[in-house]
Backbone of each chain as ProteinMPNN parsed JSONL, in Angstrom:
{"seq_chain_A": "XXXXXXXXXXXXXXXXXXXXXXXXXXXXXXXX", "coords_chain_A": {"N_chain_A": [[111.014, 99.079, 78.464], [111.491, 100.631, 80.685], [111.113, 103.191, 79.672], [108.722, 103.336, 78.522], [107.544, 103.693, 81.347], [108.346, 105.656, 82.297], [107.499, 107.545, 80.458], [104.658, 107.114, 81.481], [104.272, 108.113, 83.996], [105.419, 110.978, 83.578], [102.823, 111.9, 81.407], [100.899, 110.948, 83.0], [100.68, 112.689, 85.62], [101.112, 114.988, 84.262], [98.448, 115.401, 83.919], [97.028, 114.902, 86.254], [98.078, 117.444, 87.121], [96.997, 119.571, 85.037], [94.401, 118.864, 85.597], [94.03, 120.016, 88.432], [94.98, 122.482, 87.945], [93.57, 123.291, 85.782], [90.564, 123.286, 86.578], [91.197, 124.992, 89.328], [90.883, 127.714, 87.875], [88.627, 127.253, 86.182], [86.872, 127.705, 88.54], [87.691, 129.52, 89.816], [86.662, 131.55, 87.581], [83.898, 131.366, 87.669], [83.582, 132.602, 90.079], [84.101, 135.139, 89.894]], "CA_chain_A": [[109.943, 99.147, 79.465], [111.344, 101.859, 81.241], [110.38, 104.251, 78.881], [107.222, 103.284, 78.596], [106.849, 104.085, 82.712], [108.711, 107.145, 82.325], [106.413, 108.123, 79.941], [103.373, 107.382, 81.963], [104.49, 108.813, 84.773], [104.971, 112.032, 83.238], [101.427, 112.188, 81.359], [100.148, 111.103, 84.235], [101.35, 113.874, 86.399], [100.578, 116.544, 83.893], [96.864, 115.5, 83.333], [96.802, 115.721, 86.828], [97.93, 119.516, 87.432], [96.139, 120.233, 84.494], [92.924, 119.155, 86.217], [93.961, 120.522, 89.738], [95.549, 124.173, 87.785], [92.406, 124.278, 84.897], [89.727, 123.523, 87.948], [90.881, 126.659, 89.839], [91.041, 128.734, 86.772], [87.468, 127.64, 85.948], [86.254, 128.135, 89.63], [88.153, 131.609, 89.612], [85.806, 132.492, 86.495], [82.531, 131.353, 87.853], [83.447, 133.282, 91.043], [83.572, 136.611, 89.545]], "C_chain_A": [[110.055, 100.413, 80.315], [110.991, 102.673, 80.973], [109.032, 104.557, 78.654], [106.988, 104.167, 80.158], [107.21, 105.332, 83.054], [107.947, 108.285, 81.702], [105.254, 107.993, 80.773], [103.723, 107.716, 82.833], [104.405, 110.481, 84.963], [103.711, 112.338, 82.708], [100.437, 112.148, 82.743], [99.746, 112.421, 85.386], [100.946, 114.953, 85.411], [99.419, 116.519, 83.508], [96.426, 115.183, 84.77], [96.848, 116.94, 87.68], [97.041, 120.083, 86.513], [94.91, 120.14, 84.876], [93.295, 120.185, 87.334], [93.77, 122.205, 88.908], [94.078, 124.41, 86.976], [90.96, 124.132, 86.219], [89.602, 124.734, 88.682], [90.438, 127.528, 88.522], [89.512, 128.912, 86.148], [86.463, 128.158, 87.396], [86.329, 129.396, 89.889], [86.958, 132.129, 88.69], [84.501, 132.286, 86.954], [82.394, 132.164, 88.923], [83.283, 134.525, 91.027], [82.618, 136.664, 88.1]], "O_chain_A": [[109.102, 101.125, 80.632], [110.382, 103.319, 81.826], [108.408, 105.617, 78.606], [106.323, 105.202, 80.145], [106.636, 106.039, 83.882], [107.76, 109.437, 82.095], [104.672, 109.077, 80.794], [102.639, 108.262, 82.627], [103.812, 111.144, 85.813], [103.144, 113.154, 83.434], [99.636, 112.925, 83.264], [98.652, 112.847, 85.756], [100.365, 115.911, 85.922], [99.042, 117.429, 82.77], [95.196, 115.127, 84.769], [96.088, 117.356, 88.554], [96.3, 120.99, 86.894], [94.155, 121.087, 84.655], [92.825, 121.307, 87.149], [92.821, 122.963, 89.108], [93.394, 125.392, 87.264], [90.515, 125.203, 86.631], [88.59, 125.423, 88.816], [89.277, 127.935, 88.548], [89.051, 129.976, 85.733], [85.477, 128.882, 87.264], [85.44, 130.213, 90.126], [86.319, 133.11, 89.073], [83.763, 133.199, 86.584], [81.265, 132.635, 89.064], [82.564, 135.137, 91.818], [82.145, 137.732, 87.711]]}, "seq_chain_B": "XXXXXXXXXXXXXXXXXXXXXXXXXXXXXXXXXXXXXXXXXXXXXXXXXXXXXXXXXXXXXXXXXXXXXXXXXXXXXXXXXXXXXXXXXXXXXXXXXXXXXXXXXXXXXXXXXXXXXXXXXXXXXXXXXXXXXXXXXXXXXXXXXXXXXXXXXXXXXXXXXXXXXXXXXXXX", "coords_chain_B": {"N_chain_B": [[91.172, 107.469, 88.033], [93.067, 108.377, 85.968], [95.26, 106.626, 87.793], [93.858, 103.6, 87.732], [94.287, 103.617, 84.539], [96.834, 104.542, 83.739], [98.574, 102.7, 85.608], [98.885, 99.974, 85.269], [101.152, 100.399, 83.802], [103.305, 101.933, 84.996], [102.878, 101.955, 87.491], [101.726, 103.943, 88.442], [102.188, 105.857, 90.272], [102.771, 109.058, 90.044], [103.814, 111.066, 91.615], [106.549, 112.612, 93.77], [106.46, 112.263, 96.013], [105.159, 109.407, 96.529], [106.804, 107.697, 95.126], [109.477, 107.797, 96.463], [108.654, 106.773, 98.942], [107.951, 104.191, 98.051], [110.641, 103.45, 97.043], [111.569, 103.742, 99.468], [110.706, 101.319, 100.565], [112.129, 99.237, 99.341], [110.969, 98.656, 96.64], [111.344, 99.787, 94.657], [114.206, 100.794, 92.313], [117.31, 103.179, 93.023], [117.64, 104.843, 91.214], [115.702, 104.364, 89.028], [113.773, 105.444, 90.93], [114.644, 108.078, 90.846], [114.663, 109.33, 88.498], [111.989, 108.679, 87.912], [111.091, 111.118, 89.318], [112.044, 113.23, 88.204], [110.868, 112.647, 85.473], [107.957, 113.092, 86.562], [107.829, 115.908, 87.786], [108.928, 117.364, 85.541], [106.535, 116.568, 83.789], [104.483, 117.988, 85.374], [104.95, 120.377, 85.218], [104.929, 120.675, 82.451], [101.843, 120.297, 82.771], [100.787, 122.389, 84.262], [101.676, 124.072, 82.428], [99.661, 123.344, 80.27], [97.392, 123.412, 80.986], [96.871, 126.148, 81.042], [97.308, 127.079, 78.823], [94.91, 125.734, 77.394], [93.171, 128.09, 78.389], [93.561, 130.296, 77.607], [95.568, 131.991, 78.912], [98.394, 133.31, 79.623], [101.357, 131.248, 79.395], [103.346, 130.971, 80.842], [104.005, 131.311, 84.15], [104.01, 132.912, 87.222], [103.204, 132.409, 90.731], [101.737, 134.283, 92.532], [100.075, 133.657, 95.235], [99.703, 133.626, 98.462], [100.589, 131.076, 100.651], [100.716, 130.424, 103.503], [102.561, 129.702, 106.638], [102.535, 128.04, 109.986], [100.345, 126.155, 110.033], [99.098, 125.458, 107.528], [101.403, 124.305, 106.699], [102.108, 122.152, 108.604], [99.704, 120.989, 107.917], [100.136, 120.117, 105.172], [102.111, 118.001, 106.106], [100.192, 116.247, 107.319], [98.592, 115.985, 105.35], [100.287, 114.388, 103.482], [101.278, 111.989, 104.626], [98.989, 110.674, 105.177], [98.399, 110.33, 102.64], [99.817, 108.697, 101.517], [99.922, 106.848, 103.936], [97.156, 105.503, 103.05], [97.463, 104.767, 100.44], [99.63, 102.312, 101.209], [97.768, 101.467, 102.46], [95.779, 100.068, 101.282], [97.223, 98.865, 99.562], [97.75, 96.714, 100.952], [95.685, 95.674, 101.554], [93.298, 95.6, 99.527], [94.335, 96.016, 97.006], [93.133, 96.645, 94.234], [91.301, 98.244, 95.178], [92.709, 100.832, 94.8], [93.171, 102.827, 93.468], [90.26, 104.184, 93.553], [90.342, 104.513, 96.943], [92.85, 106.406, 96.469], [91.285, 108.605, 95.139], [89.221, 108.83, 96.848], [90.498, 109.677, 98.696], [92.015, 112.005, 98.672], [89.93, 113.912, 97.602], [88.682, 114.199, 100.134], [90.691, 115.157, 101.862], [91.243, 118.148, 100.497], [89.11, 119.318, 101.662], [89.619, 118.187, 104.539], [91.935, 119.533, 105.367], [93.879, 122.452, 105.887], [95.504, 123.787, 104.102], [94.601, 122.572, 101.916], [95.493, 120.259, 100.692], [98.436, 119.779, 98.918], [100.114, 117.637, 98.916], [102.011, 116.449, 97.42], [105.247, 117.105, 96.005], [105.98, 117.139, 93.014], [103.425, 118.431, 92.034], [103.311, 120.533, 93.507], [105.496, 122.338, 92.789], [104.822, 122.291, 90.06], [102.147, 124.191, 90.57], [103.449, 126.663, 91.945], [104.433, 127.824, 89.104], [101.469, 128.606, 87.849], [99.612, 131.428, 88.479], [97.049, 131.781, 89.347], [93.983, 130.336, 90.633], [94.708, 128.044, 92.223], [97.02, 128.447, 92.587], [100.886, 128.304, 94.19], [102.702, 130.521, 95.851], [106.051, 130.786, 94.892], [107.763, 131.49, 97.117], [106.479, 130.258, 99.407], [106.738, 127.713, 98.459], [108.537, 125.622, 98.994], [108.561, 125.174, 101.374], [106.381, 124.023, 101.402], [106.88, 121.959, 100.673], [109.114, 120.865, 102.362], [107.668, 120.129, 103.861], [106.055, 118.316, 103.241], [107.921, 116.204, 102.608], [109.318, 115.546, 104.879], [107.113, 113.665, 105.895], [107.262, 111.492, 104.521], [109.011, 109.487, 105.41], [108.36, 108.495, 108.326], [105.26, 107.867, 108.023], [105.568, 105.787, 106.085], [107.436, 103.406, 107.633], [105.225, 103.816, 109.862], [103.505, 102.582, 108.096], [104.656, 100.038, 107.601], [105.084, 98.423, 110.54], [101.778, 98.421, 111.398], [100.846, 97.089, 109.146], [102.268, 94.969, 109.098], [101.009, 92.126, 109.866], [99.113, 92.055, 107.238], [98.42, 90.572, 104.393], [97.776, 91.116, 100.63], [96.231, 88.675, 99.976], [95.364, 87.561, 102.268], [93.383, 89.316, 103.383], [91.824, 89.72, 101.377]], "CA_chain_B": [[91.207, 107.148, 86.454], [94.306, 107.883, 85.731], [95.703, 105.084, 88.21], [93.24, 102.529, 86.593], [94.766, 103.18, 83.541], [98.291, 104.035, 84.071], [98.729, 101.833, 87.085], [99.508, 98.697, 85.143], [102.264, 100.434, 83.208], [104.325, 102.435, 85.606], [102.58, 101.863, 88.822], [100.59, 105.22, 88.516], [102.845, 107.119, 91.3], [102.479, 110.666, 89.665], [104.359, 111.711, 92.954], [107.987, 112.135, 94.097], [106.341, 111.34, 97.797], [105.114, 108.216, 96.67], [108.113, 106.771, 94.911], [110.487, 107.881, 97.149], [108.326, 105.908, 99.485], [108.331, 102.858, 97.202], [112.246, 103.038, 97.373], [112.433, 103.372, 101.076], [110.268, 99.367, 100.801], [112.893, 98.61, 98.362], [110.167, 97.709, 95.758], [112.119, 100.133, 93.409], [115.538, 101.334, 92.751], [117.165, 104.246, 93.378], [117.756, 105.307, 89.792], [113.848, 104.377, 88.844], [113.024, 106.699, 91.925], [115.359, 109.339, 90.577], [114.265, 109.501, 87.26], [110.725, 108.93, 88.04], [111.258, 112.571, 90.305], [112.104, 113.889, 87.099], [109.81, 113.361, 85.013], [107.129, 113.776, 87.402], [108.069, 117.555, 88.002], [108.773, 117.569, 84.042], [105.231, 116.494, 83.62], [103.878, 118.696, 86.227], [104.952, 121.683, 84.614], [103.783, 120.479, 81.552], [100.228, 120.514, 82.688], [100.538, 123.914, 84.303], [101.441, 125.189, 80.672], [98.634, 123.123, 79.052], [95.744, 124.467, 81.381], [97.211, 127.836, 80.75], [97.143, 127.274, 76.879], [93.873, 125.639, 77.666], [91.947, 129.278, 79.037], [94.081, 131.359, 76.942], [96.371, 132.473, 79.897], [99.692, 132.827, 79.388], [101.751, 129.963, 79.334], [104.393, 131.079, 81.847], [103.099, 132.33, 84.903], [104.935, 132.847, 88.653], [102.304, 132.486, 91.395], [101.884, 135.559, 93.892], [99.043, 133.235, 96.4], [100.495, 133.733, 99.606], [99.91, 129.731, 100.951], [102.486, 130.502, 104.192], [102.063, 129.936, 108.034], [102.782, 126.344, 110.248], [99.073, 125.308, 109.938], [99.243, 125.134, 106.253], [102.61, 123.415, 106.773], [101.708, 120.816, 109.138], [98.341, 120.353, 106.684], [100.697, 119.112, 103.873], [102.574, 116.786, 106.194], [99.182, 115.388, 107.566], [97.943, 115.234, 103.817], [101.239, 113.37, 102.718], [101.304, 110.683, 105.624], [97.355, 110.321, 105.269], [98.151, 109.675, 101.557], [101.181, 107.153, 102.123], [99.267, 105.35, 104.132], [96.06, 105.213, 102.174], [97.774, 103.732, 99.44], [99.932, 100.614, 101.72], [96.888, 100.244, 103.402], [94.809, 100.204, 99.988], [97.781, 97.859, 98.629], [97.992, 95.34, 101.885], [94.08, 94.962, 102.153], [92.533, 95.81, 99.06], [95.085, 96.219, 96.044], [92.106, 96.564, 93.425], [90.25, 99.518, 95.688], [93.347, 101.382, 95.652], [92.816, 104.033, 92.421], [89.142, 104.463, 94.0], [90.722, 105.104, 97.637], [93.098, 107.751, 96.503], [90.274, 109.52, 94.978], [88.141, 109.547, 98.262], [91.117, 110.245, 99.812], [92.312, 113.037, 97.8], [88.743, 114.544, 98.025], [88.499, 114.447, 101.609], [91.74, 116.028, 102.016], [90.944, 118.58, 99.976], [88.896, 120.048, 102.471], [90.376, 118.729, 106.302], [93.188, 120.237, 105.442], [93.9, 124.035, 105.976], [96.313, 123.706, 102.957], [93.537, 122.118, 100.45], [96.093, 118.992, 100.468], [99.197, 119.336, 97.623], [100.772, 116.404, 99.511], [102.773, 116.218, 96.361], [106.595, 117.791, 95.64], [105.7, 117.718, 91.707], [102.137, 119.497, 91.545], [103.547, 121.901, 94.536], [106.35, 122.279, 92.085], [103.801, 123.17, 88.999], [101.469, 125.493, 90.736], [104.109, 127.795, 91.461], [103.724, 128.603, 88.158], [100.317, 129.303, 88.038], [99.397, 132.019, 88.968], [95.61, 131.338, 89.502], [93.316, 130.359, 92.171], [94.811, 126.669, 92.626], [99.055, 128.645, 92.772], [101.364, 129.055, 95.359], [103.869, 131.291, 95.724], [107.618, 130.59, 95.059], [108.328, 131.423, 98.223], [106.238, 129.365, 100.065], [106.906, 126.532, 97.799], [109.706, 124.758, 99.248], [108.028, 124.726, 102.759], [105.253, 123.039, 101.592], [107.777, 120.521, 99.409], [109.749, 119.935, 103.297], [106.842, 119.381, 104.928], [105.334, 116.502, 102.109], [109.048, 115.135, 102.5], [109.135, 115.077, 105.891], [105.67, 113.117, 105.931], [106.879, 110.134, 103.669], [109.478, 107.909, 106.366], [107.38, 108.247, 108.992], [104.55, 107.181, 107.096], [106.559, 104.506, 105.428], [107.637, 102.821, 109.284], [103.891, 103.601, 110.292], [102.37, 101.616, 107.516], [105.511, 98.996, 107.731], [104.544, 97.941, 111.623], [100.417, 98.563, 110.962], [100.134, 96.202, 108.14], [102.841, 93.773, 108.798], [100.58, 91.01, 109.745], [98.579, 91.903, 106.76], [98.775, 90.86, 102.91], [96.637, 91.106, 99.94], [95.481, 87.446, 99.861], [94.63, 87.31, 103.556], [92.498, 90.063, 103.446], [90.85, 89.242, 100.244]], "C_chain_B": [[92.439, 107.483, 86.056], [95.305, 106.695, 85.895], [95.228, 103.502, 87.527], [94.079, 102.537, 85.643], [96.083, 103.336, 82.699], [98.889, 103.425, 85.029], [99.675, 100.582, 86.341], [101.322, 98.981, 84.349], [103.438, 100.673, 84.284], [103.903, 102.403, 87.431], [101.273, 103.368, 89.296], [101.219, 106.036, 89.981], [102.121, 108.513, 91.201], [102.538, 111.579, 90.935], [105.536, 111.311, 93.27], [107.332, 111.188, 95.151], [106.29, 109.784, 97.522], [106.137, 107.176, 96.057], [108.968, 107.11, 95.68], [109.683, 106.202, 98.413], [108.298, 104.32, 99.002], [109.916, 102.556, 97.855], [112.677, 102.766, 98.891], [111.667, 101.211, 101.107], [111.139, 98.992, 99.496], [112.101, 97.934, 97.396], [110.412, 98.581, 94.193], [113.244, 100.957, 93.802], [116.126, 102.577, 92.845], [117.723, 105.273, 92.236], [116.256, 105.267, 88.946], [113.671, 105.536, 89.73], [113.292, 107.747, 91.403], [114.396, 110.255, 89.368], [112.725, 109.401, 87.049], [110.295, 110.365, 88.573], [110.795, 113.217, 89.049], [111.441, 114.305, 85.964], [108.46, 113.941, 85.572], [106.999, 115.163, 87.731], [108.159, 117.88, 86.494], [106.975, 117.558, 83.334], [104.313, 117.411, 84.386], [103.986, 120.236, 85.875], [104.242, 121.675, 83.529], [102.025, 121.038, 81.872], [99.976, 121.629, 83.37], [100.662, 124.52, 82.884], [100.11, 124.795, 80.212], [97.254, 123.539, 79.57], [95.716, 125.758, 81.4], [97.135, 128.203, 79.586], [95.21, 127.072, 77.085], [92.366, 127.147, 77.836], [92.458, 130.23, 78.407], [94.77, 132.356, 77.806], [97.447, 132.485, 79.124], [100.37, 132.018, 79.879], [102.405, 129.906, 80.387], [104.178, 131.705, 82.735], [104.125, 132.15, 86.777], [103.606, 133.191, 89.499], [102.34, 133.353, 92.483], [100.53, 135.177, 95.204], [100.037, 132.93, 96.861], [100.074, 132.006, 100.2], [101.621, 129.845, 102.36], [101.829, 130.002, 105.693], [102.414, 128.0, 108.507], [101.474, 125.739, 110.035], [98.918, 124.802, 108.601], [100.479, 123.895, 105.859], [102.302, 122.048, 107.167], [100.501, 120.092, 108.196], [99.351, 119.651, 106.144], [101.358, 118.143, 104.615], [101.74, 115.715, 106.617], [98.919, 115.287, 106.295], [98.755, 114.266, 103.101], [101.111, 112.27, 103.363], [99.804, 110.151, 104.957], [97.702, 109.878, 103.714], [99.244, 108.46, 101.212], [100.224, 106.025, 102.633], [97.74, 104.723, 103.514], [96.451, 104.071, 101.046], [98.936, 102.981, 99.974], [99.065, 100.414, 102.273], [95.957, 99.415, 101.987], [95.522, 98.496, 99.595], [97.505, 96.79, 99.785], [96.608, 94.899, 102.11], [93.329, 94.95, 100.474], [93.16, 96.547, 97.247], [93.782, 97.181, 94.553], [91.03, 97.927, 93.878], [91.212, 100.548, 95.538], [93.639, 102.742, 94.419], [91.54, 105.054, 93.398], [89.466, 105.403, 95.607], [91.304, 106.246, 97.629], [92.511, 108.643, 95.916], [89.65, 110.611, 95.839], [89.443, 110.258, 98.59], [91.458, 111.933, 99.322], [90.794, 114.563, 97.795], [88.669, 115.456, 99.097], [89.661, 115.435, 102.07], [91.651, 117.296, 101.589], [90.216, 119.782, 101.216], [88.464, 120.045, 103.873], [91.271, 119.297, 106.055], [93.595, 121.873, 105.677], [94.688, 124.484, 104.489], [95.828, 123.312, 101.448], [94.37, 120.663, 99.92], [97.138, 118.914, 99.243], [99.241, 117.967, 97.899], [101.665, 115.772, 97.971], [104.024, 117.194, 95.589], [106.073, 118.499, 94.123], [105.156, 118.799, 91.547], [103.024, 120.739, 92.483], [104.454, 122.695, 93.216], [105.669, 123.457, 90.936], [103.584, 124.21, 89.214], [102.081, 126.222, 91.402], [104.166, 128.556, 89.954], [102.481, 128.687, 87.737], [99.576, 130.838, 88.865], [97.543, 132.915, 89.104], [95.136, 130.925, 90.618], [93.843, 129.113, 92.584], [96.766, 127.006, 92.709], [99.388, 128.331, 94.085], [102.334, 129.627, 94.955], [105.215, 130.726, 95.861], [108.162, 130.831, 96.084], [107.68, 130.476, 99.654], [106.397, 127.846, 99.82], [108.02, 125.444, 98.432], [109.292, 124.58, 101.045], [107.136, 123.892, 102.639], [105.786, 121.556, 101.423], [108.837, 119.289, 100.768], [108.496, 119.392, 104.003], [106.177, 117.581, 104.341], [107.126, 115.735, 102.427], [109.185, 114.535, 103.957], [108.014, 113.92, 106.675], [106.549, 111.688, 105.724], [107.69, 108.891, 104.536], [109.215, 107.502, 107.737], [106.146, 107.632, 109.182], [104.451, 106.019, 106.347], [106.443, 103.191, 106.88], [106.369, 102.829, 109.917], [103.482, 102.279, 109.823], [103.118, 100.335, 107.739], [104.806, 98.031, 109.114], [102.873, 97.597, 111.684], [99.987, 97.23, 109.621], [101.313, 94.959, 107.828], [102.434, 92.066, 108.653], [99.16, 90.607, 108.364], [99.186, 91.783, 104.818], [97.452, 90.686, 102.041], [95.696, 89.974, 100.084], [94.849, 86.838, 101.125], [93.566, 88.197, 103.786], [91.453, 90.153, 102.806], [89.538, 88.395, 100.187]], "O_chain_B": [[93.02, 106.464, 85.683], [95.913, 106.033, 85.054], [95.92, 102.613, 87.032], [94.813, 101.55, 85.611], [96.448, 102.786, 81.659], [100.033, 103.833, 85.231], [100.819, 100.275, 86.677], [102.287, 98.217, 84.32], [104.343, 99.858, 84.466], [104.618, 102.798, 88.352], [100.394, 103.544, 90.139], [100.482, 106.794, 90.613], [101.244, 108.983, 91.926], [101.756, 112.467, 91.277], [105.878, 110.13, 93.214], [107.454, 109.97, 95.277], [107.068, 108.985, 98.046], [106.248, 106.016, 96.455], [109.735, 106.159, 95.532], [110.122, 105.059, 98.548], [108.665, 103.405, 99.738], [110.271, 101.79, 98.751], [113.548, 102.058, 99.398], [112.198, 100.216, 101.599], [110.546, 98.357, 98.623], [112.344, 96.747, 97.176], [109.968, 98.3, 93.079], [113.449, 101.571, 94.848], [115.225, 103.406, 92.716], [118.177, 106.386, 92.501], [115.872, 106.238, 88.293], [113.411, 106.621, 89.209], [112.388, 108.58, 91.334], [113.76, 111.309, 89.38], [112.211, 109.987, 86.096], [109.173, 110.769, 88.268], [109.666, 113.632, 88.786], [111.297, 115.423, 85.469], [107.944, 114.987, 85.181], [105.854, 115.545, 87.972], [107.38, 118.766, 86.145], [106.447, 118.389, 82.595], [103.213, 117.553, 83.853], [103.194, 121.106, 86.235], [103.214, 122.331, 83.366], [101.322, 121.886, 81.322], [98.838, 122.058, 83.179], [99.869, 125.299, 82.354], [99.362, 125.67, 79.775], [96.278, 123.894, 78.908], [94.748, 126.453, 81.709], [96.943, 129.356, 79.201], [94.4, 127.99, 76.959], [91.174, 127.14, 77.529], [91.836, 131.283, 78.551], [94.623, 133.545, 77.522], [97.548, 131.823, 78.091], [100.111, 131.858, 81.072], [102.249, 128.9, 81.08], [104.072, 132.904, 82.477], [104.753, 131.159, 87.149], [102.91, 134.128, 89.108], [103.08, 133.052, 93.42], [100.073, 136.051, 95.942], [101.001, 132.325, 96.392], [98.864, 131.837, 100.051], [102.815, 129.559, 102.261], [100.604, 129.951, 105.804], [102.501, 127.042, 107.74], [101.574, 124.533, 109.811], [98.579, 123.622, 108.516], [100.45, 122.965, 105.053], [102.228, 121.057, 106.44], [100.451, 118.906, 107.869], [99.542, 118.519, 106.589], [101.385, 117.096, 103.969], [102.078, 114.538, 106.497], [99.048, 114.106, 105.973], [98.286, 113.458, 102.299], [100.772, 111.331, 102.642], [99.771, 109.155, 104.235], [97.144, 108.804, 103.486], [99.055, 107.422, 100.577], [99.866, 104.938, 102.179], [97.405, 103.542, 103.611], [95.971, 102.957, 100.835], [99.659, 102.83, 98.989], [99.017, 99.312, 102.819], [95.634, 98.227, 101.975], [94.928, 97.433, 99.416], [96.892, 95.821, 99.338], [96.351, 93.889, 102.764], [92.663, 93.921, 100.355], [92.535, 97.336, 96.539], [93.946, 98.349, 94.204], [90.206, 98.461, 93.135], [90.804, 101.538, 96.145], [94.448, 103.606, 94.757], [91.719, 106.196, 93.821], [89.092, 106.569, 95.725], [90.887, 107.172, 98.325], [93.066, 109.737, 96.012], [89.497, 111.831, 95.894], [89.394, 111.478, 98.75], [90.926, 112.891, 99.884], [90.888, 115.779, 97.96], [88.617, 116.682, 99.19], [89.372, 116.483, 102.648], [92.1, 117.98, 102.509], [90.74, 120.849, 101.536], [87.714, 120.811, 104.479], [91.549, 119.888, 107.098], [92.743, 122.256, 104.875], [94.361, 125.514, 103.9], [96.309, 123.546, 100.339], [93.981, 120.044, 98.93], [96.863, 118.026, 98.436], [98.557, 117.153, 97.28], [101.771, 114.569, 97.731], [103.712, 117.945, 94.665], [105.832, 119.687, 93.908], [105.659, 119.852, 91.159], [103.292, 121.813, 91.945], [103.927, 123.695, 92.728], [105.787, 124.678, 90.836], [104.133, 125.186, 88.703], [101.219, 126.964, 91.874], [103.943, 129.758, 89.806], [102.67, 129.074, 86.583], [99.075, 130.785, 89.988], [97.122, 134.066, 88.993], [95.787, 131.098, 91.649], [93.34, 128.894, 93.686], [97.616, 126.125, 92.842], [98.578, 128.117, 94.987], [102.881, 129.401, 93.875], [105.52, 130.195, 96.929], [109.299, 130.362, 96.147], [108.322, 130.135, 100.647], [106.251, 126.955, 100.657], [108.003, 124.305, 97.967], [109.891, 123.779, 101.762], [106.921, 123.037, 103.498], [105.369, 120.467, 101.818], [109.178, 118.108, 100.694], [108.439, 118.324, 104.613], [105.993, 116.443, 104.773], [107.181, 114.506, 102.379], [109.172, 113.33, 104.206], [108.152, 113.473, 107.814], [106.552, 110.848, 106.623], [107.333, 107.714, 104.507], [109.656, 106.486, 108.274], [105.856, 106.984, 110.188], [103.43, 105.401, 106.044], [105.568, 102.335, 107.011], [106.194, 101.844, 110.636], [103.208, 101.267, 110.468], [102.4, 99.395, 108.079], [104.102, 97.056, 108.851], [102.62, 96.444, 112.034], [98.895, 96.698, 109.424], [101.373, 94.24, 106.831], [102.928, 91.163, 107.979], [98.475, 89.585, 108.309], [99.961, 92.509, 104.196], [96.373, 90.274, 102.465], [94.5, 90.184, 100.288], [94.05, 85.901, 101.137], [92.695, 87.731, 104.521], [90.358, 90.514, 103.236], [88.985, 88.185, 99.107]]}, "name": "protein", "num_of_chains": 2, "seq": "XXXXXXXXXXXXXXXXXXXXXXXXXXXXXXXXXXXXXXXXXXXXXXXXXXXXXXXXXXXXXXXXXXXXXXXXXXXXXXXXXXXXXXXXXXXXXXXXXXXXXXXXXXXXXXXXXXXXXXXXXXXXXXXXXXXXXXXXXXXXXXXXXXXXXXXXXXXXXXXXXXXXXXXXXXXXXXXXXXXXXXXXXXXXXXXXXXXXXXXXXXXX"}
């Protein structure tokens, strides 16, 4: 079981920086 | 959406702040907390690489946004408290609203804050490497990381006294 929560913990967490980090990155490009 | 639908597995943290805070209500241990840290910052890098693979950036990136000054500071410890207690108030009144809450809340924060709201060790963690419009700089990084720490047993003892006379099923 732990594994399991260790695992979602991490996906979790990197799907959301990848929104927060790809968000800027597309806001950066619409800005210039 | 994430919480929705990793919530039931692991609780949907996806924050040191908020498991550390867990551990201070002894509702997990201090080897779960640890190791939850871990991957959490493991995962958090992760998804700086994969929105960097994502745009065709390079993968490995050191962030040169200056994010420095006490107003920015104090922001992240008002955005950490404000998100502490969002989610025990969420859980002691309204367990079931409490994905939806840290949304709004997360939102809203977003832009009272002077800081844009990390309120999270991990992501702060990440976007140091980024070096994009959502980075910070490695050197401001560990100010932002005391100020979210400093937030969470204050926050903790807030919500503790604030919602003692309240539980899910009375509120319900």
């Amino acid at each position: 079981m732990i594994k399991k929560q260790l695992a979602a913990e991490c996906i979790g967490t990197m799907m959301l920086v990848a929104t927060v980090v790809g968000s800027g990155i597309r806001a950066q490009a619409l800005a210039t | 959406m994430l919480i929705t639908v990793l919530g039931p597995i692991s609780g949907a943290h996806f924050n040191p702040a908020v498991s550390i805070a867990f551990f201070i209500r002894s509702q997990i241990g201090a080897k779960k907390c640890l190791l939850f840290i871990l991957v959490q910052i493991a995962g958090g890098i992760a998804g700086s690489m994969l929105a960097h693979l994502m745009f065709e950036l390079p993968v490995i990136q050191f962030s040169e946004q200056a994010r420095s000054g006490l107003a920015q500071y104090f922001s992240e410890l008002v955005a950490t408290a404000g998100l502490i207690g969002v989610i025990l108030g969420g859980i002691a009144s309204r367990p079931h609203a409490v994905p939806m809450l840290v949304g709004l809340y997360i939102s809203a924060a977003y832009w009272f804050t002077a800081s844009t709201s990390f309120a999270n060790p991990a992501v702060t963690i990440a976007r140091s490497l980024s070096d994009t419009f959502s980075g910070i700089s490695p050197a401001d990084m560990p100010f932002f990381i005391l100020a979210q720490l400093a937030a969470i047993y204050p926050a903790v003892m807030l919500c503790r006294w604030l919602f003692s006379d309240n539980d899910a099923r009375g509120a319900e």
